[in-house]
C-alpha positions as CSV (number, residue, x, y, z in Angstrom):
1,X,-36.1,19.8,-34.7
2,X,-38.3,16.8,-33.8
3,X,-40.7,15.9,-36.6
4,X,-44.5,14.0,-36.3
5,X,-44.3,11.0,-38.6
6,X,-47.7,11.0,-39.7
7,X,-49.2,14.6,-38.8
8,X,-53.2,15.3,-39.0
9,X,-54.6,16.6,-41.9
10,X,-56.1,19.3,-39.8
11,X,-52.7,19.9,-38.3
12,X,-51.4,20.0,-42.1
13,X,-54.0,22.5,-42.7
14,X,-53.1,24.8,-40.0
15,X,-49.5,24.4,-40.9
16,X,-50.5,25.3,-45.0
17,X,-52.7,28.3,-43.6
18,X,-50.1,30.0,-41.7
19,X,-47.2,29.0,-44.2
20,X,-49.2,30.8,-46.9
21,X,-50.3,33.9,-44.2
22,X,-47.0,34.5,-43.2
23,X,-46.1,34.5,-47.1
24,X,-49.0,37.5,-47.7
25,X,-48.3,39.4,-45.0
26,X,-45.0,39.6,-45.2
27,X,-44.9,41.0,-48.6
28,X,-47.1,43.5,-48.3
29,X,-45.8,44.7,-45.4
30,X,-43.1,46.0,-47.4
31,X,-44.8,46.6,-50.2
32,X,-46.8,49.3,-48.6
33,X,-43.7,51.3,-47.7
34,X,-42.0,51.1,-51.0
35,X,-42.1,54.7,-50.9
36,X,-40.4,55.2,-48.1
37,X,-37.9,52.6,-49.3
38,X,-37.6,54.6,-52.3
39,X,-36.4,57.8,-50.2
40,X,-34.3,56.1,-47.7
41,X,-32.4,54.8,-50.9
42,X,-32.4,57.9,-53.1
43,X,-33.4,56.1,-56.4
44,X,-35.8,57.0,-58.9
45,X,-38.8,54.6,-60.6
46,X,-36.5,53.3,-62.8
47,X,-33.6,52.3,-60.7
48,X,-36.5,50.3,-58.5
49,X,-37.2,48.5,-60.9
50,X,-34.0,47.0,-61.4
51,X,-33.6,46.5,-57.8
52,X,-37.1,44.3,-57.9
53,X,-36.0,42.5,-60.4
54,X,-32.7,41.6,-58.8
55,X,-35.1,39.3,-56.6
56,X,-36.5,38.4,-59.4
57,X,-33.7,37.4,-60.8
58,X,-33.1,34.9,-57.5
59,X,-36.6,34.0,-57.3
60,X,-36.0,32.8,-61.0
61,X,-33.3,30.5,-60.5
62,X,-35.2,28.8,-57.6
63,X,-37.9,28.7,-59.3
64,X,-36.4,26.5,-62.5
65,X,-35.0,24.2,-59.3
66,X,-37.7,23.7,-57.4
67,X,-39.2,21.2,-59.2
68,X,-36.0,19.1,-59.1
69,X,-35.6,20.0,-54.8
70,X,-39.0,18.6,-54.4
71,X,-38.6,15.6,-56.5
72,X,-35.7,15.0,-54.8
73,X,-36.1,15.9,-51.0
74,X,-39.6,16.6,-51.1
75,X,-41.6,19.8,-50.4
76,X,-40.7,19.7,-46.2
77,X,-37.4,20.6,-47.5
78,X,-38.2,22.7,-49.9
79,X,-40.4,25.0,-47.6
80,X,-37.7,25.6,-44.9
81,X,-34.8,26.0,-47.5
82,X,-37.5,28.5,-48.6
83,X,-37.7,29.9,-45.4
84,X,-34.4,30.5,-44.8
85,X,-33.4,32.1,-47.7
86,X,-36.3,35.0,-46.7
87,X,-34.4,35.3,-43.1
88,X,-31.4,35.8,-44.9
89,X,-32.0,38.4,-47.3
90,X,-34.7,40.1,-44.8
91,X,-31.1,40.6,-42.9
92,X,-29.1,41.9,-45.6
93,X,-32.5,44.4,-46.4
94,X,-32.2,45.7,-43.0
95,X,-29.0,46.4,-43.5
96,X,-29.2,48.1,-46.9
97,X,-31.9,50.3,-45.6
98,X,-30.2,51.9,-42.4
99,X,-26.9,52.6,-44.4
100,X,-28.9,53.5,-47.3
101,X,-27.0,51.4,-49.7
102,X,-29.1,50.0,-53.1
103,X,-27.0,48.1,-54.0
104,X,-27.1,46.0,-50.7
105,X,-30.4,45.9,-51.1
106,X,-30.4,44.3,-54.2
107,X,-28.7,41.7,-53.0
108,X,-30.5,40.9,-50.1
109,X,-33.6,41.2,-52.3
110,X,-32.0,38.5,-54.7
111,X,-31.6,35.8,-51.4
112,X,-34.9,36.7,-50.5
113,X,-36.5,36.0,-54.0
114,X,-34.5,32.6,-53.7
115,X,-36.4,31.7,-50.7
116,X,-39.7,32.8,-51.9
117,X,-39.4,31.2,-55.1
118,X,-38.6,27.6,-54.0
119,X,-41.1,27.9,-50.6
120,X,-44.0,28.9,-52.5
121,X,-43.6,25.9,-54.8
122,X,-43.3,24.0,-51.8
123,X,-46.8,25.1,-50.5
124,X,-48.1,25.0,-53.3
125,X,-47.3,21.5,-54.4
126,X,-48.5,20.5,-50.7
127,X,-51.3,22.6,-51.0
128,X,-52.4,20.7,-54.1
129,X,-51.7,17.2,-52.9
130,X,-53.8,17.6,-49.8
131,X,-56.6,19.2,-52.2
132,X,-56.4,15.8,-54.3
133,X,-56.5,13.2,-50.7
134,X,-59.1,15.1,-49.6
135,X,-61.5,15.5,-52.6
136,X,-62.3,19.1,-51.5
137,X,-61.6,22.1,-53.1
138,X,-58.6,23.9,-50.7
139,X,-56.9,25.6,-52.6
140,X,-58.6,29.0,-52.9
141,X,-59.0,28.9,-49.3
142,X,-55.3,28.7,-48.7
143,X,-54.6,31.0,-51.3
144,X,-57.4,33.4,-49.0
145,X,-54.6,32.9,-46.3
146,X,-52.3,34.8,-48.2
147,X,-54.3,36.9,-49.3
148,X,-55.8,37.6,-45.4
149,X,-52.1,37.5,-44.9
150,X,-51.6,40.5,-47.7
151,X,-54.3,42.5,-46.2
152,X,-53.5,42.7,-42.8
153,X,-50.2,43.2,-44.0
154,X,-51.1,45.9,-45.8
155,X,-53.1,47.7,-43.2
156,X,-50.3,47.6,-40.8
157,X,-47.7,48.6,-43.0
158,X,-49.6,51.3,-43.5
159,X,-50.4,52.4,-40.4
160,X,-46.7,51.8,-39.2
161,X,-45.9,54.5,-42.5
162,X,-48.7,56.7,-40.6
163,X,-47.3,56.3,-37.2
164,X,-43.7,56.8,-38.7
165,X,-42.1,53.5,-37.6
166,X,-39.2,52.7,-39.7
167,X,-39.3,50.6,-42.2
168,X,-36.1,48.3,-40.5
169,X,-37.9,47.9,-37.9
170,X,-40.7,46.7,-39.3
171,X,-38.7,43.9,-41.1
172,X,-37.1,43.0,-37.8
173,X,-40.4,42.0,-36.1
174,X,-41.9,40.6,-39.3
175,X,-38.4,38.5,-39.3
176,X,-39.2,37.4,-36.1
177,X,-42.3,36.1,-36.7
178,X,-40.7,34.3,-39.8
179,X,-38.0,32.2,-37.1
180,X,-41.6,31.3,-35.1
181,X,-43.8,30.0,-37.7
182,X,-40.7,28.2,-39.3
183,X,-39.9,26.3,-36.1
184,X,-43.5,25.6,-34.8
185,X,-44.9,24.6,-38.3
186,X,-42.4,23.0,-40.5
187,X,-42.8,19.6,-38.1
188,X,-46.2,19.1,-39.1
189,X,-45.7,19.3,-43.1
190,X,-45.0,15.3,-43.7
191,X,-41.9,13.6,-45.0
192,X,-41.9,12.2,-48.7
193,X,-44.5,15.1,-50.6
194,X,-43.4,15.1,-54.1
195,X,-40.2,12.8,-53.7
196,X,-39.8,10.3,-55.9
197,X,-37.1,7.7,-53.8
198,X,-36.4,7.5,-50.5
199,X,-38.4,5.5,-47.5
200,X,-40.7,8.4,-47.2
201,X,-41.4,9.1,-51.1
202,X,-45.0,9.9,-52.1
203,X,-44.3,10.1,-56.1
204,X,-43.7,7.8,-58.4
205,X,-40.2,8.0,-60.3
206,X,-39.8,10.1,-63.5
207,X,-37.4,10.1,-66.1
208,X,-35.4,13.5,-67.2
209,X,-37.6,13.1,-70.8
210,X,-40.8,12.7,-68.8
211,X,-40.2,15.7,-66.5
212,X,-39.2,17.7,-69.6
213,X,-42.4,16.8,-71.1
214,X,-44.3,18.5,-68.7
215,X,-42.7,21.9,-70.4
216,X,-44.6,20.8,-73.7
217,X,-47.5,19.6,-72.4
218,X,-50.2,21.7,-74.5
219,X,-52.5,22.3,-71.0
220,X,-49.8,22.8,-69.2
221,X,-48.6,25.8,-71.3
222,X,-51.9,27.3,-71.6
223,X,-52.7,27.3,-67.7
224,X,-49.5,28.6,-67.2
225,X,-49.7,31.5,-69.8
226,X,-53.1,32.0,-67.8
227,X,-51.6,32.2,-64.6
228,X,-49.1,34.8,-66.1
229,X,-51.3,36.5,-67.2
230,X,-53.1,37.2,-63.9
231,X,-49.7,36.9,-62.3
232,X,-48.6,40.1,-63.5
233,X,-51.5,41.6,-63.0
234,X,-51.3,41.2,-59.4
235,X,-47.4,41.5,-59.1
236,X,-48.2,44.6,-60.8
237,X,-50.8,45.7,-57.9
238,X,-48.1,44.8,-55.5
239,X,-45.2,46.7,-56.8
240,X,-46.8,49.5,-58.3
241,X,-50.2,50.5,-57.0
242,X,-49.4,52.2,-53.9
243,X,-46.6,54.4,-55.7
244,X,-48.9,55.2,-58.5
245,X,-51.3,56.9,-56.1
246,X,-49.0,58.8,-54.4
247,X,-47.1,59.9,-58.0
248,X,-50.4,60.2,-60.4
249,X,-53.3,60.3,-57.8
250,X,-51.2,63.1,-55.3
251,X,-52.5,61.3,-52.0
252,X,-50.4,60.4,-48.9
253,X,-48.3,57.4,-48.8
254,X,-50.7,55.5,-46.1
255,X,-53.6,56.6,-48.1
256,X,-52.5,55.0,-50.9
257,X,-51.6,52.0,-48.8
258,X,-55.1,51.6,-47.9
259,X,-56.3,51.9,-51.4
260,X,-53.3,48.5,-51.7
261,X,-55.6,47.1,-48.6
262,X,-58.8,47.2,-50.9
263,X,-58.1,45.6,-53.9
264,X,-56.3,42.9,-51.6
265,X,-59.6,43.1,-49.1
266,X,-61.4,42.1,-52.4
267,X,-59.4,39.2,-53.4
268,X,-59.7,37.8,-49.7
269,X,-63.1,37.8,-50.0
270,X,-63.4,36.3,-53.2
271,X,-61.0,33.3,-52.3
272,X,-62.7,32.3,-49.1
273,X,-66.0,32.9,-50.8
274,X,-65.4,31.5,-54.1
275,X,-65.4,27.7,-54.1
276,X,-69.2,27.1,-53.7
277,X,-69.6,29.2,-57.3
278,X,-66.2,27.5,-58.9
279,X,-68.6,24.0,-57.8
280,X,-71.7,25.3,-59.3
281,X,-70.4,26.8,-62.6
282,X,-67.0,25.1,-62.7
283,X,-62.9,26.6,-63.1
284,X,-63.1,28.2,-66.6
285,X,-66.4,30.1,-66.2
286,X,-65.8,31.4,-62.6
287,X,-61.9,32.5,-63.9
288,X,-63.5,34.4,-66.9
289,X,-66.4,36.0,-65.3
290,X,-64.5,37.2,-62.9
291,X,-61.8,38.2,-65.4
292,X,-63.5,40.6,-67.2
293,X,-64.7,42.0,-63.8
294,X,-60.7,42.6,-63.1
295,X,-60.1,44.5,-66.8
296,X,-62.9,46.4,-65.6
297,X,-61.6,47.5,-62.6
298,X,-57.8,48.5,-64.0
299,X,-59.8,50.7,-66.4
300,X,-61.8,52.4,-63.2
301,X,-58.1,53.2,-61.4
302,X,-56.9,54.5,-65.2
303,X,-59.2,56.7,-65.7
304,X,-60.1,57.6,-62.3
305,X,-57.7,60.0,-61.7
306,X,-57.8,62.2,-59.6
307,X,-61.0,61.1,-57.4
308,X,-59.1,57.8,-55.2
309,X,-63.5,56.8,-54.8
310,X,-62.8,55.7,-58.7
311,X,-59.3,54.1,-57.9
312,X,-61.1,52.4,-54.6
313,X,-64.0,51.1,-56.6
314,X,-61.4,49.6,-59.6
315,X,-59.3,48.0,-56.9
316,X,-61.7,45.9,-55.4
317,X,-62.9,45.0,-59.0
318,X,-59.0,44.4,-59.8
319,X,-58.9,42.1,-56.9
320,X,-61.7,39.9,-56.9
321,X,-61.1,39.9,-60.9
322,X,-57.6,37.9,-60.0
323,X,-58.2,36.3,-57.0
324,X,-59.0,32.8,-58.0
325,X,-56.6,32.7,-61.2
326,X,-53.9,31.4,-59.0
327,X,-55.5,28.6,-56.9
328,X,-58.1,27.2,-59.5
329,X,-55.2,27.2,-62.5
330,X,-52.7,25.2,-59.4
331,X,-55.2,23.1,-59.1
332,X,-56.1,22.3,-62.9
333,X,-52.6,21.2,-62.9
334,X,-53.0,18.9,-60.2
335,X,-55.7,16.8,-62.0
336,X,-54.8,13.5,-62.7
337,X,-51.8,11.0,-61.4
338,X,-48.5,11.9,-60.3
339,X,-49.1,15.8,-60.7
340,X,-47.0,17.3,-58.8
341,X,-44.6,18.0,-61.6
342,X,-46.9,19.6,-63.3
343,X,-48.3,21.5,-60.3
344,X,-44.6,22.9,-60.0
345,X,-44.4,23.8,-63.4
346,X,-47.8,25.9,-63.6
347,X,-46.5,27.3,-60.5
348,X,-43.2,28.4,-61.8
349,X,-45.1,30.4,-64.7
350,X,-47.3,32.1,-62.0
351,X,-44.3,32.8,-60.0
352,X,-42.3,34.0,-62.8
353,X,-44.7,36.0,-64.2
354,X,-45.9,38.0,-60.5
355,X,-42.1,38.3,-59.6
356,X,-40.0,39.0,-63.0
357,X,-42.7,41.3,-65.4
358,X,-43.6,44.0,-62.7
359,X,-40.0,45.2,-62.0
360,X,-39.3,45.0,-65.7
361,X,-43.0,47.1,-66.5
362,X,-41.2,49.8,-63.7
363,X,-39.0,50.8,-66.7
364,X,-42.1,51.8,-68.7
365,X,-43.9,53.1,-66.0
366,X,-41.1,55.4,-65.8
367,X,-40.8,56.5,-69.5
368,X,-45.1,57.0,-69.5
369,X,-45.9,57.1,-66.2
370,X,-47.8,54.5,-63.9
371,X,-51.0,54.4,-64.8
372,X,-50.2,54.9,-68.4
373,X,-48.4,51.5,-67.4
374,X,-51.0,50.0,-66.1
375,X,-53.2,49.4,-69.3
376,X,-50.1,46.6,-70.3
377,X,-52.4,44.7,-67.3
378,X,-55.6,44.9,-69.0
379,X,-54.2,43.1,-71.6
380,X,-52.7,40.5,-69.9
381,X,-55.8,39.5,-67.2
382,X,-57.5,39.3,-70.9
383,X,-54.9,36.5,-71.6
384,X,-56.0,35.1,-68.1
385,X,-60.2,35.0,-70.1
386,X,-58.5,33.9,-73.2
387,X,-57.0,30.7,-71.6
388,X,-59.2,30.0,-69.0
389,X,-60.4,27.1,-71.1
390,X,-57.5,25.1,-69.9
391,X,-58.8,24.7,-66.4
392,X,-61.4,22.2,-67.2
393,X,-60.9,19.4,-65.3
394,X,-59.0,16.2,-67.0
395,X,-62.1,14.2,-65.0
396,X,-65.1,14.5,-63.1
397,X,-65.1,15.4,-59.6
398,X,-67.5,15.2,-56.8
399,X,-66.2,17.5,-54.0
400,X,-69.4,16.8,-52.0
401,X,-69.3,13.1,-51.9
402,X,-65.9,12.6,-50.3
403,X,-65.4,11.0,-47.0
404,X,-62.4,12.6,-45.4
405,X,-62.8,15.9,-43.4
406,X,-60.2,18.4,-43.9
C-alpha cells in the first residue's frame, strides 16, 4: 500500500482516533456476549478463565517484544503486525464458536492477544509522541476513542444478544471493519516513530543496558504498578461484569450488557471531559480523586445486589474512577527525552495487568463467586491512589501556550 511521507497531524489524529475506536469497540463487542460464548462452548467459570488467559498468555509475549519491534521498525510496523494478528485469531474464533470447540478458541484467542498486545503499544507510543510535538494534552482524548469505541461496542453487542444474532457473525462484520480501518489508516501513521536507525528513525540509539534500565527505573516501576492497578480493575469490568449480573444479580444477558455500557458510558465521559481538571489540579490529584470515587463504586455493585439501580450507580463510579489511569500514567512516562522506551514499558505493565490478572481472578471468582471476587479490585484501584504520586511531571508544562494545532 502507498504510504504519505509526511502525513498531517490532523490526519495522524484521525488515524490515532479510529486505531484506538476500532480497539474499544471491538472488544467489547465480544465481551458483551461472553455468555453466550460461554454456552456455545459448554465450559464453566473456571475453564473461561483459562481460555482468557490463553490470550493473555499471547498478548504477554508481544508485549515483552514490543518495545524491541518499535525500536527497531518503528510503531507503523508495529500497529499493522498488530493488526493482523487480531484478523487472524478473529478467524480461528469464528471457527471455534460454530464447531463449538474451546480449545480452538483458545488458540485463536492466543493470536489475537498477540496482535493486541504489540498494536496497542504501537498507539500508544504514537499516541504519546504526538502528545509531546504538540504540547497538548491528547492522550485522554484518544484513550475516550476507545473508550467511545467500548461503549458503542457494548450497546451493540448487546442489542445483537437481544435480537439473537450470533455471536460469529458478529465477529465476521466486526472483522470486516478491522481489514478497512487497517488499509485506509495505517498510510497516514508516519515512518520512523520510535526507531532508533534507519533513514526514517525518530529516536535516538539505546544500548541493551540503557533499555534494561528503564525496567529499574524507580518512576517507571511505580507508574506501572499504578497502571496495574487500575488495569485490572478495568480488565476485570471487561471480563467479568456482565457475567456477574447475569450469575449474582439474576438479570438477562443484554441487561447486564447495558449495565457493561454504563460504567464504560462513564469512563467516556470522563476521558473527553477530563483534561481541563488534570490542567487545573494536575496528574496525581485528578488520578486519586477520581480513585477513590472508583473503590467507591465496586463497593455500590458488591453490595448492591439484588437491585441492578445499585450496580448501575457503582458502574459509572467504577468507570469514571479508572478512566484517566491509563492515558495520564502513558503520558507521565513520556516526560522527558527519548521516552518512548519508557512509554512502552509503562504500557506493557498496563497491558499485562488488564489482559493477564482478570482471567487468572476467573478462578477465584469461581471458588467464591463474582462479586465476592470483585473486592480483589477495590484493593488494587487503591494501589492506583497509592502511586499516583508518580505521575508528577519530570518538568513544567504549559499546554496553553503551544503553537501547533492538533
Amino acid at each position: 500500500m502507498t504510504a504519505i511521507p509526511s502525513p498531517s497531524p490532523r490526519s495522524l489524529v484521525v488515524a490515532l482516533v479510529s486505531f484506538f475506536f476500532i480497539f474499544g469497540f471491538a472488544s467489547a463487542a465480544w465481551v458483551v456476549r461472553i455468555p453466550d460464548i460461554r454456552e456455545l462452548i459448554h465450559v464453566n467459570t473456571a475453564l473461561l478463565g483459562i481460555l482468557f488467559l490463553s490470550g493473555s498468555v499471547g498478548a504477554m509475549l508481544a508485549l515483552i517484544a514490543a518495545p524491541r519491534i518499535v525500536a527497531h521498525y518503528a510503531t507503523r510496523v508495529a500497529i499493522g503486525a498488530g493488526f493482523t494478528f487480531i484478523l487472524i485469531g478473529g478467524v480461528g474464533s469464528i471457527t471455534a464458536l460454530y464447531l463449538g470447540n474451546p480449545v480452538l478458541l483458545g488458540i485463536g484467542g492466543f493470536i489475537t492477544g498477540m496482535g493486541y498486545g504489540v498494536g496497542d503499544v504501537g498507539i500508544n507510543v504514537e499516541g504519546a509522541e504526538l502528545e509531546k510535538r504538540s504540547g497538548r494534552s491528547l492522550l485522554p482524548q484518544l484513550h475516550g476513542a476507545f473508550s467511545l469505541g467500548t461503549l458503542i461496542g457494548a450497546l451493540l453487542g448487546s442489542a445483537a444478544a437481544a435480537l439473537l444474532i450470533p455471536v460469529t457473525t458478529q465477529t465476521i462484520i466486526i472483522d470486516a471493519i478491522y481489514v478497512a480501518v487497517l488499509l485506509v489508516m495505517i498510510r497516514y501513521i508516519p515512518r520512523g516513530t520510535g526507531q532508533e536507525h534507519g533513514e526514517h528513525a525518530t529516536a535516538e540509539k539505546t544500548t541493551r543496558v540503557e533499555r534494561r534500565a528503564n525496567w529499574t527505573n524507580r518512576r517507571v516501576i511505580f507508574l506501572g504498578l499504578a497502571i496495574f492497578g487500575a488495569s485490572v480493575a478495568e480488565g476485570g469490568a471487561n471480563d467479568w461484569l456482565a457475567l456477574a449480573m447475569v450469575d449474582d444479580y439474576k438479570i438477562a444477558a443484554a441487561e447486564a450488557g447495558l449495565t457493561f455500557a454504563v460504567l464504560v458510558g462513564a469512563m467516556t465521559v470522563v476521558r473527553l471531559a477530563g483534561g481541563k481538571m488534570v490542567d487545573k489540579i494536575g496528574r496525581a490529584l485528578t488520578l486519586r480523586i477520581f480513585g477513590v470515587a472508583g473503590m467507591i463504586g465496586v463497593l455500590f455493585v458488591i453490595l448492591g445486589a439484588p437491585s441492578p439501580v445499585f450496580a448501575w450507580i457503582g458502574a459509572a463510579l467504577w468507570g469514571a474512577g479508572i478512566a484517566l489511569a491509563f492515558p495520564l500514567l502513558i503520558s507521565a512516562a513520556a516526560d522527558g527525552e527519548n521516552s518512548s522506551g519508557r512509554v512502552a514499558v509503562v504500557t506493557a505493565f498496563g497491558y499485562a495487568a488488564f489482559l493477564v490478572a482478570p482471567p487468572v481472578l476467573g478462578f477465584l471468582g469461581q471458588t467464591i463467586g463474582l462479586i465476592n471476587m470483585f473486592w480483589v479490585f477495590v484493593g488494587l484501584i487503591g494501589l492506583l491512589v497509592v502511586f499516583a504520586g508518580a505521575a508528577r511531571p519530570l518538568v513544567t508544562v504549559n499546554y496553553e501556550s503551544a503553537s501547533e494545532s492538533v
